[in-house]
N, C-alpha and C positions, 0 to 999 in steps of 0.2 A: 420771438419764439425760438427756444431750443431746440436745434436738433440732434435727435439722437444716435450715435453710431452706433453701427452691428458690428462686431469683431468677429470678422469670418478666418474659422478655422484654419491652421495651413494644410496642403494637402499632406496626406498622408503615402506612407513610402507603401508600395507593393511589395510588400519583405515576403519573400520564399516562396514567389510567384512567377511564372512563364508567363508574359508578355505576349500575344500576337502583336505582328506587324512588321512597318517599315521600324528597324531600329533608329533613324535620324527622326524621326517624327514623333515616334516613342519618349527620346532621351528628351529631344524639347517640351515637353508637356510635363514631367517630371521636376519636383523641387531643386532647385538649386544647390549647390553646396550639401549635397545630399547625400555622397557617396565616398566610401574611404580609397576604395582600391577597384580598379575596372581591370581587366583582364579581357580583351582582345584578341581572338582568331580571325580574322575577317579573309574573305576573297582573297586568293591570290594572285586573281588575273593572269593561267599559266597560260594562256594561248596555245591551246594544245593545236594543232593541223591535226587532222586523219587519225585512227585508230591505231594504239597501240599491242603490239602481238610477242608471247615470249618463244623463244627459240622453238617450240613444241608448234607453234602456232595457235594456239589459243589466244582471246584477247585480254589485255590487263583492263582491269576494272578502275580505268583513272576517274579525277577530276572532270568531266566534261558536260555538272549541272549547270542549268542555265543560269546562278547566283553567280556563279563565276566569269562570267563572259561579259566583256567590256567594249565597245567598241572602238575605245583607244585608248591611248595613252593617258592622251586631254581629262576622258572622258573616268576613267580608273582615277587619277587627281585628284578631280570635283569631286567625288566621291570618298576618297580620304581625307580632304579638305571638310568636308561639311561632315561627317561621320567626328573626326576628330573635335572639331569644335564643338559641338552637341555634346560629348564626352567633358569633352576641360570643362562645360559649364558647370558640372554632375559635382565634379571632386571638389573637395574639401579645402582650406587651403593648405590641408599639411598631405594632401589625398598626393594617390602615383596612380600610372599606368605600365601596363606589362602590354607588349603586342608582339606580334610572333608571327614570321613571315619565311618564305623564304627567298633566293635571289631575283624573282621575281616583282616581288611588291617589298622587299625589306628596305630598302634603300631609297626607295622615294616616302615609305613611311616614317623613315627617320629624321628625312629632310624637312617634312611637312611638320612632325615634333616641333623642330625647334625652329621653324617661322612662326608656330601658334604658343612661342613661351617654355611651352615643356624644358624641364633639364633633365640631361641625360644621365644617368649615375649608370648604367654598365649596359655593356651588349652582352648577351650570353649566349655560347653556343652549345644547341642541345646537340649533341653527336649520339645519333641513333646506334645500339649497337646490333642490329638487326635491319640494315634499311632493305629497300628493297632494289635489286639486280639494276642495272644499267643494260637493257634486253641490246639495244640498237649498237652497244660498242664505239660509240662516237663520241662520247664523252666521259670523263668521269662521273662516277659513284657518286650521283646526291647524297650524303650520310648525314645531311646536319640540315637543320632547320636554328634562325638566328630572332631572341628573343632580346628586345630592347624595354629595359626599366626606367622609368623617368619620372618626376616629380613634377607635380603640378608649374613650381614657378621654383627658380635657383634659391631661394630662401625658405622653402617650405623645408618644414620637419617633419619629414615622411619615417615609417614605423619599418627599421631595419634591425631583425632577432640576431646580432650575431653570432651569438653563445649560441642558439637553436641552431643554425645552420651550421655550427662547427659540432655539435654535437650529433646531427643527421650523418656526419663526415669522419663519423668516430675521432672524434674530438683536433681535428685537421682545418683550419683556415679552407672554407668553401668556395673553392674555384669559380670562375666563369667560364668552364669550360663543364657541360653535366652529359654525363653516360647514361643514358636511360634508353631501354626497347620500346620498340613505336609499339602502338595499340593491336592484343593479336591475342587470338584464345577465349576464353570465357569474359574477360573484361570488355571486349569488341562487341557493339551493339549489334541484334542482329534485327530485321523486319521479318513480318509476317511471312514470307517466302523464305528465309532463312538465310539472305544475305544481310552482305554487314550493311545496316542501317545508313551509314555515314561514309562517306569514303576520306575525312580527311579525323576523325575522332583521335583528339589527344591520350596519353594515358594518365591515369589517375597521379602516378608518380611526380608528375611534371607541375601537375597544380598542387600536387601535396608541397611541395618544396617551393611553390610560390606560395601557398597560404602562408603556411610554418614562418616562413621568411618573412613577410613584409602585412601580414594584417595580423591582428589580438585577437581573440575571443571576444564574439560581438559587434566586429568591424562589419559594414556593409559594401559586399564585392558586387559590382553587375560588369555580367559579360553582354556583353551588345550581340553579339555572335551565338548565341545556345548550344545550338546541332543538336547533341545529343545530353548535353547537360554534365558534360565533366565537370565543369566549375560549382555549377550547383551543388553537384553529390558530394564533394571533396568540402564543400564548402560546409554542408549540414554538416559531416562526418566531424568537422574541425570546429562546430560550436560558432562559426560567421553567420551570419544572415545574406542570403544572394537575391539578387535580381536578374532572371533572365529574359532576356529579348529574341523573339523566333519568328520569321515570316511563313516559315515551311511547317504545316501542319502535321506532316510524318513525322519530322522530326520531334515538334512541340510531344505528341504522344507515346513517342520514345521514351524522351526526357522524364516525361512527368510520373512514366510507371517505375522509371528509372531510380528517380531519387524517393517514391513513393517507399522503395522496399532499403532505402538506407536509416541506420541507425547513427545516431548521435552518440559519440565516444562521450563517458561518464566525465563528471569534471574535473577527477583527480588526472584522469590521462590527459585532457586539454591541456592541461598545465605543460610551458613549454621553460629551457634553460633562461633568464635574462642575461641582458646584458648590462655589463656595471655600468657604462652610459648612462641606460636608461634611468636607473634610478637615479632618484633626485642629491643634488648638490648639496654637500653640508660642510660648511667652513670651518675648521679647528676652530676659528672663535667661537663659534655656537661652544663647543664643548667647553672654555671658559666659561663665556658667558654665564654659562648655568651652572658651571661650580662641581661640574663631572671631574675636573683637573683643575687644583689652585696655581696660580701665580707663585713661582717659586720651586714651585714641583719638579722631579726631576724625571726626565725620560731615560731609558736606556736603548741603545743600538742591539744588532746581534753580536757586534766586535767588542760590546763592553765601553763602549762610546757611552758619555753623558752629555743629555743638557739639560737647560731649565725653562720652564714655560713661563712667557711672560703676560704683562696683562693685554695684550694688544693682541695674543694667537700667536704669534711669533715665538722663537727660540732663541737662545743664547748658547754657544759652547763656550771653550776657552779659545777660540779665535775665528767665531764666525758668527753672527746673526742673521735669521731670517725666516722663513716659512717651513712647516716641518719636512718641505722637500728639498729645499735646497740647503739647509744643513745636513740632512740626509745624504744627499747628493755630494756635497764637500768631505762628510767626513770618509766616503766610501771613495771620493776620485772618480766620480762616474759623472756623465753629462746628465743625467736627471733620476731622481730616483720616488718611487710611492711612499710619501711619509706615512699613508695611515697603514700599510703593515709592514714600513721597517721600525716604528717608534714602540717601546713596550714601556707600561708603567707597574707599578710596585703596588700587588693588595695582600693583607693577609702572608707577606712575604714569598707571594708568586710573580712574576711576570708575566701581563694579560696584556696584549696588543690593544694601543691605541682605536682599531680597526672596529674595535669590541662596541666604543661610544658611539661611533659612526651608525653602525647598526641599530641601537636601542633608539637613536634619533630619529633615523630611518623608518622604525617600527611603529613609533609616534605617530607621523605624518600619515601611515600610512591608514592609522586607525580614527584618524579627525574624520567626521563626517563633512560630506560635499558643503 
């Protein structure tokens, strides 16, 4: 007798859902390989002693919920140890993490990364430009909170917008070092009584320039940490799909009226700069191959340089062979140069860049159905 299988369903993702609970408990019961990009504020274990008070004598309104409170060292470990791995299970394998600490918990969460695999590709430090006072005079100026990025495994292909980020930066190579003001004013959540909801709420800025950065349109982000939902809201705002995790039911009801009243920017503004990276690889032979440029053909330089295409993708001058970059390269004296916009060919008695075939290839690929 045959028997017959049931093919049961895979689970389906909680997409742009607030989670109760323990978030390690949560992420374990959750599909695997499920997740493009997590983004982490967790605990920071500040071990606060006694009440803090400013010069006036009033008391500062710190850190001192009970999510934060650890009772060692030991104890704070295990805790990023098994939080962590629950996480790496989630991502993807080309998936990253962002985590964000400060010198408190940042440096044993870095450490704990790369015993569980993770690679690190940058620390970043957010240098608040409004932090707040150093009341007690015995130390310096907290001003920065330090944000580490890392990749699943040293070989994944994680989603880095360069061109976006340099564009955010008025068109400036994007530092690891970001100026941004801590959370303050109408953006700061507030509760029923009219304090601010959260006492540690990011600002929107900060996950704006992580989205932009490192997830597309459509990528699925979950923050394990909610609070109040920056990730989420930033994340609607930006066309991602999120996943938030909250054990604090104040906070969960913050969040969710929170992103409840956000709008999804239209899809022409989604739309972010690429990066030439990203798009896909097209070998000068392609452009033989297919007879866009014959064998024979001759290129022109900007200097009035010639050569001639051969049948292999390669070039000929009158004393060099080789690929359109390192003819390129030789006839300019340079250590390397871009052949597809320093090569120009001949149509209609114009000179249109090489650069031109690359693109209509480009535009191909991109219009083949999955």
């Amino acid at each position: 007798m045959t028997k017959t299988l049931t093919k049961v369903a895979p689970k389906a993702l909680p997409l742009n859902q607030i989670l109760a609970g323990d978030c390690i408990e949560i992420m374990r019961s959750l599909p695997e390989a499920s997740v493009d990009l997590i983004f982490a504020d967790p605990p920071y274990n500040l071990q606060l002693r006694g009440d803090l008070h400013r010069p006036d004598n009033s008391r500062v309104d710190a850190v001192d919920d009970a999510w934060d409170q650890f009772a060692s060292f030991d104890a704070y470990d295990r805790f990023t140890r098994d939080w962590l791995a629950a996480a790496r299970r989630l991502l993807k394998p080309n998936g990253a993490i962002w985590v964000i600490g400060s010198y408190h918990n940042v440096f044993r969460m870095g450490a704990e990364l790369q015993n569980q695999g993770f690679w690190i590709l940058n620390d970043v430090v957010w240098r608040k430009s409004n932090p707040m006072p150093n009341f007690r005079g015995k130390r310096l100026t907290n001003a920065h909170e330090t944000l580490i990025w890392a990749s699943k495994s040293e070989a994944g292909k994680y989603t880095f917008n360069y061109e976006a980020l340099k564009a955010l930066n008025e068109g400036v190579q994007m530092r690891s070092d970001w100026v941004l003001p801590i959370c303050t004013g109408h953006e700061r959540m507030k509760d029923e009584a009219g304090e601010k909801a959260h006492p540690t709420q990011k600002p929107e800025s900060l996950l704006h320039r992580v989205l932009v950065g490192t997830t597309n349109p459509g990528d699925v982000v979950l923050d394990p940490f909610f609070g109040t939902g920056t990730t989420g809201a930033v994340a609607k705002m930006l066309g991602r799909d999120f996943i938030g995790i909250e054990r604090e039911a104040a906070y969960r009801d913050v969040a969710q009226k929170r992103i409840d009243r956000v709008r999804k920017f239209d899809k022409e503004a989604l739309e972010t700069s690429t990066s030439k990276r990203a798009e896909p690889r097209v070998p000068f032979g392609q452009v033989v191959e297919r007879g866009m440029l014959r064998p024979g053909e001759e290129l022109y330089s900007p200097r009035g340089g010639i050569a001639k295409v051969r049948a292999d993708g390669t070039l000929v001058g009158n004393d060099i062979k080789g690929s359109i970059h390192q003819v390129g390269a030789h006839l300019e004296g340079a250590p390397s140069c871009n052949g597809w916009t320093y090569w120009h060919f001949r149509r209609d008695g114009k000179l249109v860049p090489i650069d031109l075939l690359r693109q209509q290839i480009r535009a191909e690929m991109e219009d083949r159905p999955n």
